[in-house]
mmCIF file as Biopython writes it, N, C-alpha, C and O atoms, coordinates in Angstrom:
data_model
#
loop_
_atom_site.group_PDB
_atom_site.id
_atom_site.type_symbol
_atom_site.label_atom_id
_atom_site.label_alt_id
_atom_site.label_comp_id
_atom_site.label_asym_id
_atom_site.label_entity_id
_atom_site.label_seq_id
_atom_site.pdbx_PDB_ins_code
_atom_site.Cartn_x
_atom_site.Cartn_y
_atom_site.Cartn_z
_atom_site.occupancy
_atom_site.B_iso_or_equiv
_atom_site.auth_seq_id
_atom_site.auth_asym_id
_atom_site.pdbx_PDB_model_num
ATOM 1   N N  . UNK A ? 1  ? -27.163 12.815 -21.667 1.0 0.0 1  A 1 
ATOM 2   C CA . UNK A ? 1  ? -27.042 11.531 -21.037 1.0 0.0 1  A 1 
ATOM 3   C C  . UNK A ? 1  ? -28.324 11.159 -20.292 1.0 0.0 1  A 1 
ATOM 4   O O  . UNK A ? 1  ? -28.901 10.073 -20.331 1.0 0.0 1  A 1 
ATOM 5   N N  . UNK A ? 2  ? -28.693 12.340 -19.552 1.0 0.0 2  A 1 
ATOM 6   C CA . UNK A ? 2  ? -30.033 11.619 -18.560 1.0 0.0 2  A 1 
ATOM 7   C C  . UNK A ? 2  ? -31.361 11.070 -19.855 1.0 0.0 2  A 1 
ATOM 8   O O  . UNK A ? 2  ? -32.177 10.254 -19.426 1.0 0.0 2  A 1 
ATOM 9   N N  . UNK A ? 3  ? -31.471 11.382 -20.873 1.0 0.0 3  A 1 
ATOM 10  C CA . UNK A ? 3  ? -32.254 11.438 -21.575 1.0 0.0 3  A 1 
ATOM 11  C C  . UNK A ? 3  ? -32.433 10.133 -22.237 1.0 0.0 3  A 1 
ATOM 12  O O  . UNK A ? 3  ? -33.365 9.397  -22.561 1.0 0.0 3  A 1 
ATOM 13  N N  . UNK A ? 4  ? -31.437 10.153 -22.286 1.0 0.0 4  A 1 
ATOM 14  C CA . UNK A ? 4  ? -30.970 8.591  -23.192 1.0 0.0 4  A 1 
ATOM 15  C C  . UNK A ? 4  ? -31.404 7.465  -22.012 1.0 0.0 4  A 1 
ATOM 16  O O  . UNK A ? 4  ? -32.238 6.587  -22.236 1.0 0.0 4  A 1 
ATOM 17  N N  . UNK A ? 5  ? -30.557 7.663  -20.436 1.0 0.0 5  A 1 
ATOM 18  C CA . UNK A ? 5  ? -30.844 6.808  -19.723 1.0 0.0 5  A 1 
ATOM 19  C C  . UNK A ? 5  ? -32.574 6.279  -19.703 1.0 0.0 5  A 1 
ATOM 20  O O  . UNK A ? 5  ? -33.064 5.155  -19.806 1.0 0.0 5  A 1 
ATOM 21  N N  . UNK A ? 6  ? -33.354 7.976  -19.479 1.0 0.0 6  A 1 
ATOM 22  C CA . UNK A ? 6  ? -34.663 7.559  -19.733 1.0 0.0 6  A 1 
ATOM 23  C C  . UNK A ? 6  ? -35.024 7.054  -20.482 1.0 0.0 6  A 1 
ATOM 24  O O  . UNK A ? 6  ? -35.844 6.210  -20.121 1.0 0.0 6  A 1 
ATOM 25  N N  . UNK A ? 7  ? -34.770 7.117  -21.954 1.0 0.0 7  A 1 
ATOM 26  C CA . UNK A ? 7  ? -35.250 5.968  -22.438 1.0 0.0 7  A 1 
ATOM 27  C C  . UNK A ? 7  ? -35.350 4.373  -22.408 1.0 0.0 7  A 1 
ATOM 28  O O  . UNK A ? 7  ? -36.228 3.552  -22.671 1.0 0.0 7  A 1 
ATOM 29  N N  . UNK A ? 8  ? -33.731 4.322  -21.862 1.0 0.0 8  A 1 
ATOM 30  C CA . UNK A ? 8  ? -33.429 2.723  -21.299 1.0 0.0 8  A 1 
ATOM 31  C C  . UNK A ? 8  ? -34.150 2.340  -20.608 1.0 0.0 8  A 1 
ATOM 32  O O  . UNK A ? 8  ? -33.909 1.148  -20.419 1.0 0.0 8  A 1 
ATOM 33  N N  . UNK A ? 9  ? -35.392 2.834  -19.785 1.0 0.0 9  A 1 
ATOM 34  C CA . UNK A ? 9  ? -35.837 2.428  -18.552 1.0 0.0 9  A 1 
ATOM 35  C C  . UNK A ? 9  ? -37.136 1.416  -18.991 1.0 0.0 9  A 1 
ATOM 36  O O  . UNK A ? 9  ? -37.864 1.848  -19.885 1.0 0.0 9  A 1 
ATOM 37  N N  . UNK A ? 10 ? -37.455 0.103  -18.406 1.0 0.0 10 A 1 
ATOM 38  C CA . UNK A ? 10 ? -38.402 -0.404 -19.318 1.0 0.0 10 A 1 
ATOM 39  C C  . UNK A ? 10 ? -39.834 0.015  -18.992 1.0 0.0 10 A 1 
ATOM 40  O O  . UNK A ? 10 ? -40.643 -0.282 -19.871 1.0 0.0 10 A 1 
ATOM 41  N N  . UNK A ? 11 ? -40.235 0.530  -18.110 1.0 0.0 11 A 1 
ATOM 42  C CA . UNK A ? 11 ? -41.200 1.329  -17.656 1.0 0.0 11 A 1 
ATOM 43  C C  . UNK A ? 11 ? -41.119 2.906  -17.612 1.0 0.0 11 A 1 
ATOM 44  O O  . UNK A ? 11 ? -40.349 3.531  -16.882 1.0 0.0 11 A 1 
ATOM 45  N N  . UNK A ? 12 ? -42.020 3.460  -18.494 1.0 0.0 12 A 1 
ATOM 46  C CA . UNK A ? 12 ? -42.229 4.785  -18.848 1.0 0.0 12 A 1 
ATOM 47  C C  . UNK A ? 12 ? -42.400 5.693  -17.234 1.0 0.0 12 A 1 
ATOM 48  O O  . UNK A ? 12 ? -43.276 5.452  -16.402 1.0 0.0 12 A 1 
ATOM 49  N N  . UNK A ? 13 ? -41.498 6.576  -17.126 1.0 0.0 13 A 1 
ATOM 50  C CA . UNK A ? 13 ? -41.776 7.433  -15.713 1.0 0.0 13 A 1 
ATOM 51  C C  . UNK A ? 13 ? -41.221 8.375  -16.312 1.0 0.0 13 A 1 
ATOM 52  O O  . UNK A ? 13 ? -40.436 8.381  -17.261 1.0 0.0 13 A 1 
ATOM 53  N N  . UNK A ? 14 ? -41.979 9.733  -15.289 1.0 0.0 14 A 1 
ATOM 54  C CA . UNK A ? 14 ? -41.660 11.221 -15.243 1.0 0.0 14 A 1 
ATOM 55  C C  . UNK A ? 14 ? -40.163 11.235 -14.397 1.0 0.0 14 A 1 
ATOM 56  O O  . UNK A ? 14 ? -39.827 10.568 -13.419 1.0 0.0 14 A 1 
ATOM 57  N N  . UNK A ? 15 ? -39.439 12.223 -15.142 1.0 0.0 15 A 1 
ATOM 58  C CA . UNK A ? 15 ? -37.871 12.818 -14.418 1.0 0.0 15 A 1 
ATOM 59  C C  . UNK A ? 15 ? -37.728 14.106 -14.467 1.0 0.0 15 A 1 
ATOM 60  O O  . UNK A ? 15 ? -38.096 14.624 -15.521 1.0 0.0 15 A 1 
ATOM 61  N N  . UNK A ? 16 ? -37.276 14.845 -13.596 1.0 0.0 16 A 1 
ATOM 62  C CA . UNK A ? 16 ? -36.785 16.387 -13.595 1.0 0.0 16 A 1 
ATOM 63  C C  . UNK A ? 16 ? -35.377 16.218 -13.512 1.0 0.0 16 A 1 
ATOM 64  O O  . UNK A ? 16 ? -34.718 15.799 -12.561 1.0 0.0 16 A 1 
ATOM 65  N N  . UNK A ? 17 ? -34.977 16.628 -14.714 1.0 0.0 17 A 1 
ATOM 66  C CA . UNK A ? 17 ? -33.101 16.515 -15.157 1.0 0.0 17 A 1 
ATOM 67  C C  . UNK A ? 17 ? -32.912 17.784 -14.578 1.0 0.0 17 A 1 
ATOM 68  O O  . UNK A ? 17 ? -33.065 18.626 -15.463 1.0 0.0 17 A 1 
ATOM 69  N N  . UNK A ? 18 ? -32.614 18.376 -13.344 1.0 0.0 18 A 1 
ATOM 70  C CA . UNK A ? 18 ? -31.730 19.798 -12.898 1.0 0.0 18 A 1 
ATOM 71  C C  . UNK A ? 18 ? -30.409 19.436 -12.658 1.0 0.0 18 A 1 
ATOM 72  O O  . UNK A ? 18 ? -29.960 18.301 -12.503 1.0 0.0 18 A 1 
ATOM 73  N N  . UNK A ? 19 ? -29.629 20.868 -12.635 1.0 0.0 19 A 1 
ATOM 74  C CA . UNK A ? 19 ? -28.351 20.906 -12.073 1.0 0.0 19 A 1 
ATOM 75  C C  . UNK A ? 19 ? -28.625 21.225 -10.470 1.0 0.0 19 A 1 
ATOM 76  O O  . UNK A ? 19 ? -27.697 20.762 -9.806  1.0 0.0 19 A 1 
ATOM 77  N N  . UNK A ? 20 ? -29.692 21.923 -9.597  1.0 0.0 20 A 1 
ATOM 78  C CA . UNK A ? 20 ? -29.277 22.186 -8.036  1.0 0.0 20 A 1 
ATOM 79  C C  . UNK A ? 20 ? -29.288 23.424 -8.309  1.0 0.0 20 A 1 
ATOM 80  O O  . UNK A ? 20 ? -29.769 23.973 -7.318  1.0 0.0 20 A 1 
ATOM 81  N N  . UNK A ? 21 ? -28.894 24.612 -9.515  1.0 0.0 21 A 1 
ATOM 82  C CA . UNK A ? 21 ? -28.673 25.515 -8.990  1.0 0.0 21 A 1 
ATOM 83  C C  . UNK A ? 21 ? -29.526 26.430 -9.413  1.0 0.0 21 A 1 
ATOM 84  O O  . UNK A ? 21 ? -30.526 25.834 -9.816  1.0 0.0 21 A 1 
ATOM 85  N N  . UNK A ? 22 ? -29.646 27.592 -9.529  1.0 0.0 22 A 1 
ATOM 86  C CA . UNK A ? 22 ? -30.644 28.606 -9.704  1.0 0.0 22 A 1 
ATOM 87  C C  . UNK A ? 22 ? -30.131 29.470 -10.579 1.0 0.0 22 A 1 
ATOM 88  O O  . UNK A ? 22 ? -29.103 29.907 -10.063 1.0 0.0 22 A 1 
ATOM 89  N N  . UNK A ? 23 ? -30.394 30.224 -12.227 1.0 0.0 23 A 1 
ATOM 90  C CA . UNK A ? 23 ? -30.083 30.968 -12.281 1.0 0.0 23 A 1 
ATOM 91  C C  . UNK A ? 23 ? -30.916 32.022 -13.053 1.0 0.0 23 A 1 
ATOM 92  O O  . UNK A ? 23 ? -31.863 31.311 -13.388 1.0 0.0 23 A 1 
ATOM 93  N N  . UNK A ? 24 ? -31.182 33.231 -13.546 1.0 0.0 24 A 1 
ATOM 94  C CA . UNK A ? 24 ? -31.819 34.380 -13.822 1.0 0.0 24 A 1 
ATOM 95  C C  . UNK A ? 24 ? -31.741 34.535 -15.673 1.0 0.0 24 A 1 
ATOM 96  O O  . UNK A ? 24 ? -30.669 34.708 -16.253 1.0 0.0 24 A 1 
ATOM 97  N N  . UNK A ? 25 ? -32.777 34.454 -16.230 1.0 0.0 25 A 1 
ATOM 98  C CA . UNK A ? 25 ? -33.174 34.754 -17.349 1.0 0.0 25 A 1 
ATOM 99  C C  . UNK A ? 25 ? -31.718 35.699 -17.744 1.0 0.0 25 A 1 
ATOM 100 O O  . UNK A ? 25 ? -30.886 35.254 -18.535 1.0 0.0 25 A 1 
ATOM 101 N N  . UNK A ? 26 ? -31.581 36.907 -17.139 1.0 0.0 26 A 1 
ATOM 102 C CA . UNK A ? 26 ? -31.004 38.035 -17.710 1.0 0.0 26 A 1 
ATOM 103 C C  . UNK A ? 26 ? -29.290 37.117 -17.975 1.0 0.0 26 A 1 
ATOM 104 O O  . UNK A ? 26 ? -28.680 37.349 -19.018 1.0 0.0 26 A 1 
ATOM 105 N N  . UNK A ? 27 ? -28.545 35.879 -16.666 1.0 0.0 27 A 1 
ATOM 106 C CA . UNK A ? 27 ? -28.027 35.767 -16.958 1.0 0.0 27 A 1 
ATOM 107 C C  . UNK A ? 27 ? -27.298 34.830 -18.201 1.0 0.0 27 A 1 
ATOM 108 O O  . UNK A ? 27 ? -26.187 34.919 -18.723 1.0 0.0 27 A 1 
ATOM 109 N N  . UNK A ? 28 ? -28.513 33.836 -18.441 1.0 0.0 28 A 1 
ATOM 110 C CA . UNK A ? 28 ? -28.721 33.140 -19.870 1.0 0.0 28 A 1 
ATOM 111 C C  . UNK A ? 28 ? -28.558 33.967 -20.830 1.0 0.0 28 A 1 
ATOM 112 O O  . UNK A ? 28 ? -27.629 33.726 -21.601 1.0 0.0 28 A 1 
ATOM 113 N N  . UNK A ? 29 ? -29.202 34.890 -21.013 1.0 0.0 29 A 1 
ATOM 114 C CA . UNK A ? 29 ? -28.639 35.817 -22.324 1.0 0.0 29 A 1 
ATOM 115 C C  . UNK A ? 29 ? -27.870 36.675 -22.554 1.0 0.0 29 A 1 
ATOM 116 O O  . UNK A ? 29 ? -27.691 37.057 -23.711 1.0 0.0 29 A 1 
ATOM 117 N N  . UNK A ? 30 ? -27.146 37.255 -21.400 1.0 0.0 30 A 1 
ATOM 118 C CA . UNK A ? 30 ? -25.708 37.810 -21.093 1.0 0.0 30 A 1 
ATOM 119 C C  . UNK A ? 30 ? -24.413 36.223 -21.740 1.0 0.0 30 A 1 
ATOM 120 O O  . UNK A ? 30 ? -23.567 36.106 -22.627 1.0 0.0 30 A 1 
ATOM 121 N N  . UNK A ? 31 ? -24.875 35.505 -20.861 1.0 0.0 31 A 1 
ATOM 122 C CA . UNK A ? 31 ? -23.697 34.131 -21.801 1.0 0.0 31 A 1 
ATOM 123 C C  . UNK A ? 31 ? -24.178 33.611 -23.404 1.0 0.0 31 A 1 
ATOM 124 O O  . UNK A ? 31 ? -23.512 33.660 -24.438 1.0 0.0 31 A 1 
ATOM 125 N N  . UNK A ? 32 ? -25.314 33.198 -23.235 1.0 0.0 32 A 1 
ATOM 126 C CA . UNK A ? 32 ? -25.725 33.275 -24.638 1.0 0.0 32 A 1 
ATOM 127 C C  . UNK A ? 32 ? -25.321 34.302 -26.512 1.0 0.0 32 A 1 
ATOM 128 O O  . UNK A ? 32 ? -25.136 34.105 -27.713 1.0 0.0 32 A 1 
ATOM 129 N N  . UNK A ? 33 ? -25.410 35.433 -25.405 1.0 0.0 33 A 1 
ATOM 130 C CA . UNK A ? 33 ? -25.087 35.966 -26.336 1.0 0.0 33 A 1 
ATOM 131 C C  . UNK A ? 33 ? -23.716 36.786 -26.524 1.0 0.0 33 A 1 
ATOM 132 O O  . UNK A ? 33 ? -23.071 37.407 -27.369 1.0 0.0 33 A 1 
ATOM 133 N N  . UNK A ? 34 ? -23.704 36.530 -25.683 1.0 0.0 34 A 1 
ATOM 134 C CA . UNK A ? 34 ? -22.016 36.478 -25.619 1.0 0.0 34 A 1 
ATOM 135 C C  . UNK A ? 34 ? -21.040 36.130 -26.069 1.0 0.0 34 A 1 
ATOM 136 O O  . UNK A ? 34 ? -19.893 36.575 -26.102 1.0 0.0 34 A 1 
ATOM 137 N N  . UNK A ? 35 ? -21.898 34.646 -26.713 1.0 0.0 35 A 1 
ATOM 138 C CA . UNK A ? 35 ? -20.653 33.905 -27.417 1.0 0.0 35 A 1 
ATOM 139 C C  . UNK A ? 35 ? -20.711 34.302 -29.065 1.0 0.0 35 A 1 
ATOM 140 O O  . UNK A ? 35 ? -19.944 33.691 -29.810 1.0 0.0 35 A 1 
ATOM 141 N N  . UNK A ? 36 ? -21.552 35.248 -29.590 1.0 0.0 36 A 1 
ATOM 142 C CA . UNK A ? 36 ? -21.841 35.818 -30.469 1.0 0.0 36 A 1 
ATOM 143 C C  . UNK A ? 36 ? -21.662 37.283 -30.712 1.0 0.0 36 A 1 
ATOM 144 O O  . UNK A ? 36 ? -22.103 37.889 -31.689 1.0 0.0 36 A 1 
ATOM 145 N N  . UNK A ? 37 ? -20.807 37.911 -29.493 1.0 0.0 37 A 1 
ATOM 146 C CA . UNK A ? 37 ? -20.374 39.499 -29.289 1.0 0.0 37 A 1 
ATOM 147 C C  . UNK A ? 37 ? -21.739 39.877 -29.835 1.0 0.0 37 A 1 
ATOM 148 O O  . UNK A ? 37 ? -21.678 40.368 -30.962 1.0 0.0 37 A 1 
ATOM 149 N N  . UNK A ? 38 ? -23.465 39.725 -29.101 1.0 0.0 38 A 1 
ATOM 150 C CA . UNK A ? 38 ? -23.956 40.727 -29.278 1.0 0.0 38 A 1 
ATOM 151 C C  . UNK A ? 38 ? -24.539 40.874 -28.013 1.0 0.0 38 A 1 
ATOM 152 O O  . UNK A ? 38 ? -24.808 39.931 -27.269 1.0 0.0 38 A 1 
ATOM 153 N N  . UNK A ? 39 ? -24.751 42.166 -27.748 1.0 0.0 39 A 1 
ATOM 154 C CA . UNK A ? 39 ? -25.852 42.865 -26.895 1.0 0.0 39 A 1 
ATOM 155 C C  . UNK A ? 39 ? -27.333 42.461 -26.688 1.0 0.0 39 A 1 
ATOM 156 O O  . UNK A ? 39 ? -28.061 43.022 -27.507 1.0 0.0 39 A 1 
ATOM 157 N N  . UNK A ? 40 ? -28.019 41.602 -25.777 1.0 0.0 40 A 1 
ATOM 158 C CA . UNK A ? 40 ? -28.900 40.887 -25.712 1.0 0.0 40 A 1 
ATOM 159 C C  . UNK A ? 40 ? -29.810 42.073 -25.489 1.0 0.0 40 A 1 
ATOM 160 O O  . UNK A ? 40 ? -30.810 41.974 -26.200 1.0 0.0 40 A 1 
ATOM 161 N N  . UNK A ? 41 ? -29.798 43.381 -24.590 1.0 0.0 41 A 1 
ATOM 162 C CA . UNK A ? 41 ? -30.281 44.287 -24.817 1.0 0.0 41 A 1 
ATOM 163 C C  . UNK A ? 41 ? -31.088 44.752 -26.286 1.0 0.0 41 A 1 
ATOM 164 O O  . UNK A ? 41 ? -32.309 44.842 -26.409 1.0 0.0 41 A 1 
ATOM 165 N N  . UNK A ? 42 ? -30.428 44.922 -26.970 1.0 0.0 42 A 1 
ATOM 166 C CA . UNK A ? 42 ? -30.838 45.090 -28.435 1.0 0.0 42 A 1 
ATOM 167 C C  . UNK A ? 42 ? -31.674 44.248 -29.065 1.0 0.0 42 A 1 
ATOM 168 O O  . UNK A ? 42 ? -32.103 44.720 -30.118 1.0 0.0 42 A 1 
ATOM 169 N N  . UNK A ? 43 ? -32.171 42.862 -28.725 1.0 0.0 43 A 1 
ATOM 170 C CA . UNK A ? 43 ? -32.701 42.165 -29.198 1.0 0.0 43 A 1 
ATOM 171 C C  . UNK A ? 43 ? -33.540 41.265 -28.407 1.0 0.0 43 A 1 
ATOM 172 O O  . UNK A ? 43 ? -33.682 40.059 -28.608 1.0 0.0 43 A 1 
ATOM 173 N N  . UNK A ? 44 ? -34.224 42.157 -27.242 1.0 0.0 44 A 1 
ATOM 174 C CA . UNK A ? 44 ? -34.859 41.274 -26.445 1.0 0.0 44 A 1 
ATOM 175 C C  . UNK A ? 44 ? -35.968 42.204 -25.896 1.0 0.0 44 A 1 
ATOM 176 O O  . UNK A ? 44 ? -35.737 43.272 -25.329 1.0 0.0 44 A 1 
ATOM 177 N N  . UNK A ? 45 ? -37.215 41.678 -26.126 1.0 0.0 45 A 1 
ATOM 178 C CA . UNK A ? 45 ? -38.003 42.793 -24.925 1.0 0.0 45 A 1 
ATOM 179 C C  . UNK A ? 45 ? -38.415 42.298 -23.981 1.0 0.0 45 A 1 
ATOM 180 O O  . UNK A ? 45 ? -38.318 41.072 -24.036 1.0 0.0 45 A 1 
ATOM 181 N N  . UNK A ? 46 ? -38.864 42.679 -23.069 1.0 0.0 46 A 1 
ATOM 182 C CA . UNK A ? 46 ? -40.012 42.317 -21.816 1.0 0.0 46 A 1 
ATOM 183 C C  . UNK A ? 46 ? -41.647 42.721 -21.796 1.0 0.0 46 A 1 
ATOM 184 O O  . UNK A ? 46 ? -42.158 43.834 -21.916 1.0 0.0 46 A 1 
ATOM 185 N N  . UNK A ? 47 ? -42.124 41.723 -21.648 1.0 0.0 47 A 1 
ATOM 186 C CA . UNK A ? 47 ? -43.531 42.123 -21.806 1.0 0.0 47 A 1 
ATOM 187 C C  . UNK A ? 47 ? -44.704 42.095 -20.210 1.0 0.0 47 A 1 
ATOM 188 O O  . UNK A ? 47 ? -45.684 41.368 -20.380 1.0 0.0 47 A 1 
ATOM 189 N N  . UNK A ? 48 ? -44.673 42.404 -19.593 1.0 0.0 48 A 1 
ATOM 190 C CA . UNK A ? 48 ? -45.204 41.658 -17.818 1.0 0.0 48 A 1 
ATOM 191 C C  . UNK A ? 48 ? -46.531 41.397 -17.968 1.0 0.0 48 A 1 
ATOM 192 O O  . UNK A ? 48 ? -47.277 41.360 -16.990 1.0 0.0 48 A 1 
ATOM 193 N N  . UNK A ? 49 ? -46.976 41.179 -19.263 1.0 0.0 49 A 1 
ATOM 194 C CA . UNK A ? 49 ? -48.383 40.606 -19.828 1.0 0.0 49 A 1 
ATOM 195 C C  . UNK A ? 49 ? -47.687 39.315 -19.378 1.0 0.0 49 A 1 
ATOM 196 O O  . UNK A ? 49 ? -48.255 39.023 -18.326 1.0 0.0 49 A 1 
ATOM 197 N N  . UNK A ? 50 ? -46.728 38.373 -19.641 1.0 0.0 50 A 1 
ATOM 198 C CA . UNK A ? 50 ? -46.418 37.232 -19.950 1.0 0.0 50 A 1 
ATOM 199 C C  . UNK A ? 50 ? -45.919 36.685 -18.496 1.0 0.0 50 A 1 
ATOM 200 O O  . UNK A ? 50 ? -45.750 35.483 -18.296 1.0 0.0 50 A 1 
ATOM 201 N N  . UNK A ? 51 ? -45.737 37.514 -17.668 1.0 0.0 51 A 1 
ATOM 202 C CA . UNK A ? 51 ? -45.486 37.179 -16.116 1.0 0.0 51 A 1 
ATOM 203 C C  . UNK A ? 51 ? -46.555 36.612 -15.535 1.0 0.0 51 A 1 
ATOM 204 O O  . UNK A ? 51 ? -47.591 37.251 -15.717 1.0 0.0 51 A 1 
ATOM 205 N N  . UNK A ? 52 ? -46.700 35.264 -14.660 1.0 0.0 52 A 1 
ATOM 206 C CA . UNK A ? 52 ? -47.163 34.419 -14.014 1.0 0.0 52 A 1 
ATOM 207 C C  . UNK A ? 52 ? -47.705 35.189 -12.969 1.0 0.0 52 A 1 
ATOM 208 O O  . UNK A ? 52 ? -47.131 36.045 -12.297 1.0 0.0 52 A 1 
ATOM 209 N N  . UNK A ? 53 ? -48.857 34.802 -12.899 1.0 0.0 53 A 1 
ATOM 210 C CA . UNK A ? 53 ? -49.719 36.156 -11.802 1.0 0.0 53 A 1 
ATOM 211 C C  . UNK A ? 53 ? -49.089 35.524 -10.516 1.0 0.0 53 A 1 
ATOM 212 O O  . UNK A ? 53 ? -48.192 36.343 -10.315 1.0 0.0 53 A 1 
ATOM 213 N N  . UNK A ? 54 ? -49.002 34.801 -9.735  1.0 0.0 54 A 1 
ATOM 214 C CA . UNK A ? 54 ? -47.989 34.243 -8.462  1.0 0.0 54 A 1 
ATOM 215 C C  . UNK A ? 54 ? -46.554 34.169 -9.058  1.0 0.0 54 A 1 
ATOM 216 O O  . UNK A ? 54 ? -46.133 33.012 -9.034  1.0 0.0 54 A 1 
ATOM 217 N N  . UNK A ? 55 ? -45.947 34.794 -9.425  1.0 0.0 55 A 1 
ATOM 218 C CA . UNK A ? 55 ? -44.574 34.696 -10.043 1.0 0.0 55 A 1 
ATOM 219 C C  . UNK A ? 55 ? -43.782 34.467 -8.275  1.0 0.0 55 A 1 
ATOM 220 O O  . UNK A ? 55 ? -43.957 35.056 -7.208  1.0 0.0 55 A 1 
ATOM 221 N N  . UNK A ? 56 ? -42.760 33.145 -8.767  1.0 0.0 56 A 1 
ATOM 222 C CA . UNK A ? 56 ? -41.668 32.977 -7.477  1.0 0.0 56 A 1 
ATOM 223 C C  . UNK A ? 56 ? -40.520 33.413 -7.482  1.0 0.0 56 A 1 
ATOM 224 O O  . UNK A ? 56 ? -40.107 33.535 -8.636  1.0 0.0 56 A 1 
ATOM 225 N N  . UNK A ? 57 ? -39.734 33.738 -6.645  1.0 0.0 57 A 1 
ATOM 226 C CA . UNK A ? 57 ? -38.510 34.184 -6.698  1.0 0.0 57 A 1 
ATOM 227 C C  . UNK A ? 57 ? -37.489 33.472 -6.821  1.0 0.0 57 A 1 
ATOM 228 O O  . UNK A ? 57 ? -36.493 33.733 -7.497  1.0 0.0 57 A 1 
ATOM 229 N N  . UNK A ? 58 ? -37.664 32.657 -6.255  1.0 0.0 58 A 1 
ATOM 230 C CA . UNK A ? 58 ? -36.772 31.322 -6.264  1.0 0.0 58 A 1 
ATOM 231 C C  . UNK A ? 58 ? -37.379 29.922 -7.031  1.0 0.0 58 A 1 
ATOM 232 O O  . UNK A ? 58 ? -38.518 29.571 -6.724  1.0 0.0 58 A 1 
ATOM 233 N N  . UNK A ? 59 ? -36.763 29.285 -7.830  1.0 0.0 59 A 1 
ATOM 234 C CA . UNK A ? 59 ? -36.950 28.166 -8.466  1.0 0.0 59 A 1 
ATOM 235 C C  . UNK A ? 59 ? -35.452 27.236 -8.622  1.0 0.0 59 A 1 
ATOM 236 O O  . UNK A ? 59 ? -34.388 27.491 -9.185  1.0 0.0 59 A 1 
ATOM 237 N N  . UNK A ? 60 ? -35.939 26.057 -7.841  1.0 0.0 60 A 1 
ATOM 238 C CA . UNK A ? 60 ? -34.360 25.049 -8.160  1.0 0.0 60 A 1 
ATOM 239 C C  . UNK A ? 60 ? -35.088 23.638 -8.436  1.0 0.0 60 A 1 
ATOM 240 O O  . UNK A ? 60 ? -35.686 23.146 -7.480  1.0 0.0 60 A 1 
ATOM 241 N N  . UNK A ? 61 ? -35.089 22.945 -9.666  1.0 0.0 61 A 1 
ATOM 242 C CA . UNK A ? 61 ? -35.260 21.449 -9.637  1.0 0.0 61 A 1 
ATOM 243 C C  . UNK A ? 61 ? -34.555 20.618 -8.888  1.0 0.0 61 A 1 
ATOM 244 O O  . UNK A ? 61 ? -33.336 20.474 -8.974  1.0 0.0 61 A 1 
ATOM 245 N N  . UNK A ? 62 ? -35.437 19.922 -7.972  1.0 0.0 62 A 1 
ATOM 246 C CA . UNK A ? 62 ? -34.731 18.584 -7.573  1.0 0.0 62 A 1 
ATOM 247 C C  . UNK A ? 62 ? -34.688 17.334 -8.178  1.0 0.0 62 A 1 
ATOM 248 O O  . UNK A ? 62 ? -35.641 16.646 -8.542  1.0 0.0 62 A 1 
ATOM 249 N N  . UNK A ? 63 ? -33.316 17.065 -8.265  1.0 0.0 63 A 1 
ATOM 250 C CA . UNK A ? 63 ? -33.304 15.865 -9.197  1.0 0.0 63 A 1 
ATOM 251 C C  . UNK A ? 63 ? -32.781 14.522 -8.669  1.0 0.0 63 A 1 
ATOM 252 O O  . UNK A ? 63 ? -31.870 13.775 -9.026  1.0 0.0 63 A 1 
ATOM 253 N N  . UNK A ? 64 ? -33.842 14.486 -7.527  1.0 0.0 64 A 1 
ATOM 254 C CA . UNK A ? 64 ? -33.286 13.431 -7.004  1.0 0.0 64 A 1 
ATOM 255 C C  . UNK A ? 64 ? -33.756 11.975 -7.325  1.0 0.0 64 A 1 
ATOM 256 O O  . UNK A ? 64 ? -32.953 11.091 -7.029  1.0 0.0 64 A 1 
ATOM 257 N N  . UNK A ? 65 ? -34.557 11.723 -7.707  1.0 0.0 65 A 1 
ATOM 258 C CA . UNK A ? 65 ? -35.390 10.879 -8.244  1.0 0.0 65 A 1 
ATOM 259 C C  . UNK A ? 65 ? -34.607 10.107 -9.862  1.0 0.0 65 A 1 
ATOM 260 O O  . UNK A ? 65 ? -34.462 8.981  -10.338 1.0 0.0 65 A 1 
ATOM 261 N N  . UNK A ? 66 ? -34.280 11.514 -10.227 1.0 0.0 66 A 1 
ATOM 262 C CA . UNK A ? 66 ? -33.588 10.842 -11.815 1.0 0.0 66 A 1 
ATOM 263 C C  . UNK A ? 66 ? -31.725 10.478 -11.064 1.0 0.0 66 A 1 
ATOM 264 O O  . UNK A ? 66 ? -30.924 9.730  -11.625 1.0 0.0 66 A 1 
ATOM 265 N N  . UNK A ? 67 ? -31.503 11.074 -10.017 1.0 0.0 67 A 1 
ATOM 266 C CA . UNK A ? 67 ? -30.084 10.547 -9.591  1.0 0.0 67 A 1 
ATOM 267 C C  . UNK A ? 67 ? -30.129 9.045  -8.864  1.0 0.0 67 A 1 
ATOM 268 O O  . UNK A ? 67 ? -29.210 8.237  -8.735  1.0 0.0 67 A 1 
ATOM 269 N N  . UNK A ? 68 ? -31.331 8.966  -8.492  1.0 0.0 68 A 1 
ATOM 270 C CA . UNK A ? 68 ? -31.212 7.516  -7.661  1.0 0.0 68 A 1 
ATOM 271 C C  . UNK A ? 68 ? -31.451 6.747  -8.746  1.0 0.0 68 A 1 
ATOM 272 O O  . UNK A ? 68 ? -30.536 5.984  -9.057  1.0 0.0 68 A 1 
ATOM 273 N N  . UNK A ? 69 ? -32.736 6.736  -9.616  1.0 0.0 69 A 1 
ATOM 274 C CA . UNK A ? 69 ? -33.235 5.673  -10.722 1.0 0.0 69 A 1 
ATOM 275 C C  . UNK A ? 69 ? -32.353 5.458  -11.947 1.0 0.0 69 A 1 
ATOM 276 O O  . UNK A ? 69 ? -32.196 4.393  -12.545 1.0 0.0 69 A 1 
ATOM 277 N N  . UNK A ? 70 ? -31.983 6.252  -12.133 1.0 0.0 70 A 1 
ATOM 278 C CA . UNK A ? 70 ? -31.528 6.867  -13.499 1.0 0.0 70 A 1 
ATOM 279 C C  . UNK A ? 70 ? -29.278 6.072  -13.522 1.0 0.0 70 A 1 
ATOM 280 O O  . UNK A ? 70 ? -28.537 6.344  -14.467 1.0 0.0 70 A 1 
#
């Protein structure tokens, strides 16, 4: 839906579509794959080559901008 709205808009602007909440890689592919009875273990590696040299602990989009305009 937010996507579509953006397009309706007659002037082209940036939006951050979040939900508010925060959640962890590991638990995306615990549900993900879940819905496929497999073990995300088995089919996933980690590499900390690919980790963000300031890596944050916390990350939440605010989406307040696409809730007021949008």
């Amino acid at each position: 839906m937010a996507m579509w709205l953006m397009l309706q808009q007659d002037v082209p602007d940036d939006y951050v579509v979040a939900t508010g909440e925060t959640h962890s890689v590991q638990e995306f592919l615990e549900i993900a794959f879940g819905y496929v009875n497999l073990n995300w273990k088995n089919y996933v590696e980690f590499d900390v080559r690919y980790l963000r040299p300031t890596e944050v602990d916390l990350l939440i989009g605010d989406a307040t901008k696409a809730k007021q305009k949008l």
